[in-house]
N, C-alpha and C positions, 0 to 999 in steps of 0.2 A: 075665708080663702078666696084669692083670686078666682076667675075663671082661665086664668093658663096657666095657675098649678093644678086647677080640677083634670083641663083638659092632657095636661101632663101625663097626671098618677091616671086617669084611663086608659092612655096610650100606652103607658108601661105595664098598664093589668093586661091589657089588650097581646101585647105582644108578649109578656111572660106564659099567659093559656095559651097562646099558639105556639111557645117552644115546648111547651108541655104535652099540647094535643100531638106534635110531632114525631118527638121524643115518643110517645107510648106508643103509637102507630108503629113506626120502627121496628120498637122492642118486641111489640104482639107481632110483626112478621119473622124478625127472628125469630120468637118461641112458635110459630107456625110452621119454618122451614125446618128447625130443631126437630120439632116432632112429627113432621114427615118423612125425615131422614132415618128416623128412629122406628117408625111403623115401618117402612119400608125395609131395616134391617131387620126387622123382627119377621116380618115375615118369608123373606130370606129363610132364617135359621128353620122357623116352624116347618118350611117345606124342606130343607135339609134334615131336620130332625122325623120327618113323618116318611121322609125316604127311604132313611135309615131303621126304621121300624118297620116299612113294607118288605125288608129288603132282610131283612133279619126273621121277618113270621116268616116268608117264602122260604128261608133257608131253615126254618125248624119242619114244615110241613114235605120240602123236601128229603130230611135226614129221615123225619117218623115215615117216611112211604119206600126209602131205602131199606130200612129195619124189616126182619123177614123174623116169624115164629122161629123159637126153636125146632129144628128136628129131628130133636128126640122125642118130643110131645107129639110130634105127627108119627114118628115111628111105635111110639106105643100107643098107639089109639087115640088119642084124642081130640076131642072136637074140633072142628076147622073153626067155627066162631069163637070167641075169647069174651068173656064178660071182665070189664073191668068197673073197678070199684068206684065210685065217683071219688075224684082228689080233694082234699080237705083244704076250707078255702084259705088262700094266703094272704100274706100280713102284706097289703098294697105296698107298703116302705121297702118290706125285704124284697121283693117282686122287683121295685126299680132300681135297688142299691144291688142284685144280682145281675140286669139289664147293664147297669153302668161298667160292673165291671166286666161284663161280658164282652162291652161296646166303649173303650175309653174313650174312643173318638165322639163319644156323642156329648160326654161331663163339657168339653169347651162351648161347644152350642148355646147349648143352656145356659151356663153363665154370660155368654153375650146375651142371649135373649132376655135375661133377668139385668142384666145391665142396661140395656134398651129399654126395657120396663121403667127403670127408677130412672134414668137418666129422662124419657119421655113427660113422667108421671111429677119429678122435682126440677124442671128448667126456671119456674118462676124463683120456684127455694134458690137455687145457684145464683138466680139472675139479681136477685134483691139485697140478697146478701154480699155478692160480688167474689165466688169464692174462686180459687187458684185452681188450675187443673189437677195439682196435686192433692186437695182438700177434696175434690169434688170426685178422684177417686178411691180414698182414702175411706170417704162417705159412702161409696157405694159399695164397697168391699162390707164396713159394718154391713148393708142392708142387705147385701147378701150371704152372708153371717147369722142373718138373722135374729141378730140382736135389739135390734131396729123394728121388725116387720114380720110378723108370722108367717106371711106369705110366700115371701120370696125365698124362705127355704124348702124348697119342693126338693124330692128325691134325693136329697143327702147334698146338694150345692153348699158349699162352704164347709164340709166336714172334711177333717181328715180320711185316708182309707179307713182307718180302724174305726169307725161309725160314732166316734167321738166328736166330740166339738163344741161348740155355743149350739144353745136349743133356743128356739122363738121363745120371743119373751111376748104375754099380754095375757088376756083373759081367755 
């Protein structure tokens, strides 16, 4: 080989690594701006969601300090102290599936926050694949289904009311 087709095929190796070195630069800030956009919604929700639990204990602890003894028990003698039995402890699931629907307003939250999860956690999956906004939420609907990901179905998210539905699939 000559030395001005060496000098050639280097200048084009030369410049295909630096549309390449460009190209990813780019793409890692998009998927940087992506998922700061997305920590940032998320945290959003989490202080909406923890507002709405402050704001919910206050109004149980207000209702239990409005409740007064009966008084017939005070009319017939009875002790001003009340021993109560310790509560038998409950099924964490049933506990937030009776919170939800106590609180409708809090079920949408959580599925943005479980959207911002997967959408955070898969930008490289979208981004390599090149998938459609419609795929991409089509795909997060499964993950939040739970068909996908054990995880993401916390507190009944993607069931129907009747406590039915896709159940996490995995070990």
């Amino acid at each position: 080989m000559s030395t001005s087709k060496i000098t050639s095929v280097l200048v084009v190796g030369a410049f295909l690594a630096t549309a390449v070195a460009v190209y990813e630069v780019s793409a890692s800030r998009d998927a940087g701006a992506a998922l700061a956009t997305a920590q940032r919604d998320h945290d959003t929700l989490v202080a909406r969601v923890r507002g709405a639990e402050r704001r919910a204990q206050e109004t149980e602890v207000k209702a239990a300090l409005e409740q007064s003894p009966p008084d017939a028990a005070r009319a017939a003698g009875a002790p001003s102290t009340v021993t109560l039995a310790a509560p038998a402890p409950a099924d964490p699931l049933e506990v937030g599936r009776a919170f939800l629907l106590a609180h409708p307003e809090i079920k949408p939250l959580l599925v943005d926050a479980a959207k911002a999860r997967i959408a955070g956690g898969y930008f490289p999956f979208y981004r390599e694949l090149g998938l459609s906004e419609s795929a991409i939420a089509r795909f997060e609907e499964i993950m939040i289904s739970g068909v996908g990901n054990r995880f993401t179905n916390f507190a009944g998210i993607g069931r129907d009311d009747t406590g039915g539905g896709s159940e996490p699939v995995g070990p």
